[in-house]
Structure formats: C-alpha cells, structure tokens
C-alpha positions as CSV (number, residue, x, y, z in Angstrom):
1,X,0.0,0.0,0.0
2,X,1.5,3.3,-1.1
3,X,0.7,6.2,0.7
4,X,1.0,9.7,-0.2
5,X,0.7,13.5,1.2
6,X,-1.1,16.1,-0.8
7,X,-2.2,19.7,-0.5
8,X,-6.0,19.9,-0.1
9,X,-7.5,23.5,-0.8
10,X,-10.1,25.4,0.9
11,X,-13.8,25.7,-1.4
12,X,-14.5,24.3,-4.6
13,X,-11.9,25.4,-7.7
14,X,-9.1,27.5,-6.2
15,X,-8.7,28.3,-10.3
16,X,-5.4,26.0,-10.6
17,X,-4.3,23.0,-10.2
18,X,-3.6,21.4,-7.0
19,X,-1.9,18.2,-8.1
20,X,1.3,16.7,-6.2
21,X,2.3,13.4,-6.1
22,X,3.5,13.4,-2.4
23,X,4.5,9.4,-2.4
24,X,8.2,10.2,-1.8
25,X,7.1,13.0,0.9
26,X,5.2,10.2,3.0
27,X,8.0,7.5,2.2
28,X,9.9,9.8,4.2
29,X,7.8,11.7,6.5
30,X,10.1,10.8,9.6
31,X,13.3,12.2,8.0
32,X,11.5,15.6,7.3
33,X,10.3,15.9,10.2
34,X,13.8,16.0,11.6
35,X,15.1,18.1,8.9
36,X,12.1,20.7,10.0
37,X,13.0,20.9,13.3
38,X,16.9,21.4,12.7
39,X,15.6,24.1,10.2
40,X,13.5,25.6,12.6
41,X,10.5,25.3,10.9
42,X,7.3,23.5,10.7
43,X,7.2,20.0,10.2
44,X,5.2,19.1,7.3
45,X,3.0,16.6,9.0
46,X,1.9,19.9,11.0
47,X,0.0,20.9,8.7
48,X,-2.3,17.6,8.1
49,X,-5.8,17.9,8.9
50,X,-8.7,16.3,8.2
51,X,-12.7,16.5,7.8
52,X,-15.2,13.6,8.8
53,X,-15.2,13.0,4.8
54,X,-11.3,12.6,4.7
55,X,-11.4,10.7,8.1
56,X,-13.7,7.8,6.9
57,X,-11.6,7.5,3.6
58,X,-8.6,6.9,5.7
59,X,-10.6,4.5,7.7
60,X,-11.9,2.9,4.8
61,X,-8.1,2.7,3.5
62,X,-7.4,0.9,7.1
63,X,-5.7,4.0,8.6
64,X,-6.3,5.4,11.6
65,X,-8.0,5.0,14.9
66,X,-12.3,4.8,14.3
67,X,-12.9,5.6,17.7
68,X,-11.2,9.2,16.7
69,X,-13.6,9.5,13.8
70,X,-16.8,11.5,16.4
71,X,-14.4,13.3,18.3
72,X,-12.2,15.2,15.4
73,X,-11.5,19.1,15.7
74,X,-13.2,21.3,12.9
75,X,-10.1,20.9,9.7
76,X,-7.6,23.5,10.4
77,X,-6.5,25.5,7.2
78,X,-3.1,27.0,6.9
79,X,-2.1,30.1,4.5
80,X,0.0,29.2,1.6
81,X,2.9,31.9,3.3
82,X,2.8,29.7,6.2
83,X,3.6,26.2,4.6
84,X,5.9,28.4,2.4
85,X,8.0,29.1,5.2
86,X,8.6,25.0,5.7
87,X,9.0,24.0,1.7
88,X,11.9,26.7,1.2
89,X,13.7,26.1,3.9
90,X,13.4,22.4,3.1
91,X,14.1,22.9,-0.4
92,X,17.5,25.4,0.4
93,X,18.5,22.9,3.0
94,X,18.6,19.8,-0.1
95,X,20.3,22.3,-2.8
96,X,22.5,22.9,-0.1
97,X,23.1,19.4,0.3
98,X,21.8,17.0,-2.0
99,X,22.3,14.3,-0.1
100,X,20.5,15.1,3.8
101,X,18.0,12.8,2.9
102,X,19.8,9.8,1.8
103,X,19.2,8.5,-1.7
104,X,16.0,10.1,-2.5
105,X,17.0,13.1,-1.8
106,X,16.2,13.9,-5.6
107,X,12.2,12.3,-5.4
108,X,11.5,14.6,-2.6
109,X,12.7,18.1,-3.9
110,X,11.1,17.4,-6.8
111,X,8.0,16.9,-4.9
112,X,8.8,19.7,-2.5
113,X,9.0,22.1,-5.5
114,X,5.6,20.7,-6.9
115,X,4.5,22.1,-3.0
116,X,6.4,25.5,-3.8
117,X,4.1,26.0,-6.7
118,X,0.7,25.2,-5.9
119,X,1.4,27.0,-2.3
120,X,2.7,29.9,-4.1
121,X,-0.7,30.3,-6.0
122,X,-2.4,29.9,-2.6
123,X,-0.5,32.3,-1.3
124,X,-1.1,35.0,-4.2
125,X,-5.1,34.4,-4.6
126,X,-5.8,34.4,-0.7
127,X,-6.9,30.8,-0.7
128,X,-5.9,28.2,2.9
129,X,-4.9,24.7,2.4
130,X,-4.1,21.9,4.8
131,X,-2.2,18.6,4.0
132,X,-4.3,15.3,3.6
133,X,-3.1,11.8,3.5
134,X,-3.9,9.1,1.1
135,X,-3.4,5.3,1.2
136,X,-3.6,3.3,-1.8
C-alpha cells in the first residue's frame, strides 16, 4: 500500500491546479520531520488535517483509529505563506546538500518544488490549504 501527502485546498476550484504526487514525501515523513525541526521550521505533518469525509476515507483505506472519527476538531486551514515558510527552507536545506535525505534526496525536492508551486498560487489568490493523506 502506497501512501502519499497532498495539499487539499479550501472551497470548490481554487482556479489551478492542486496536483502533487506526495508518495516520496510520505516514504519519508520521519526524515523531514527531523530536517524541520533542525531548520527551525514546521514540520510538514503539522500541517495535516482532516474532515469527517477525509477521516472515513482513511478509515476505509485501514488508517487510523475509528474511535477518533466523532471526536475530530473542525479541519484546520493553513495560508500558503505559512507552509511556504517549511518548503523553502526544506528545499535550500537539499540544494544545499543534495544528499541530507539519503538517496531520495532527488524524489522529494522534486516533490517539494511541486508544493512550492501550488502554495505559491495559494498564497497570491488568498486561498488556505491543509495537508491530507492518502493510502492506496
């Protein structure tokens, strides 16, 4: 079962596209969360939240605890500035050194940059996000 991390955006058609692919990001969630908190940033998985929609398709996938499902806070939406902050230091941190994430160092800033654009069009057009996760 691969799982992956994507960018979910608040209301219906933001007016671009959202699409990441987010697989290498959740191969190696632990890792950046480490690299996040040397960076002194936010770690990525901060920023996951989910709705009673996204809750029972995690279920449904076999993730997660169903005794959490009635007693989830409201989602939490995040402005693109703020995830912004995380994704370019992340990004700086892996130009800087290719290689702080082992061998796929590559797969996730090339998913980190696919981040870097569709929270750069949140950020310019006003619109939140928060970070889902699939598993498939």
């Amino acid at each position: 079962m691969a799982a992956s991390m994507y960018i979910v955006v608040e209301g219906e058609d933001p007016g671009f596209d959202t699409f990441v692919n987010g697989r290498a990001l959740a191969r190696n969630e632990d890792p950046l969360e480490h690299l996040a908190i040397q960076l002194g940033v936010k770690p990525l998985i901060d920023f996951f939240s989910a709705d009673d929609n996204a809750m029972a398709l995690l279920l449904e996938e076999g993730a997660g605890d169903p005794e959490l499902q009635g007693h989830l806070l409201p989602p939490q939406w995040f402005s693109g500035q703020e995830g912004l902050v995380t994704i370019r230091a992340m990004l700086d941190a892996l130009r800087e050194d290719p290689g702080v994430l082992g061998s796929e160092g590559e797969f996730i800033r090339e998913e980190l940059e696919e981040y870097e654009t569709v929270l750069r069009k949140a950020a310019d057009r006003g619109v939140r996000w928060h970070l889902a996760v699939s598993f498939r």
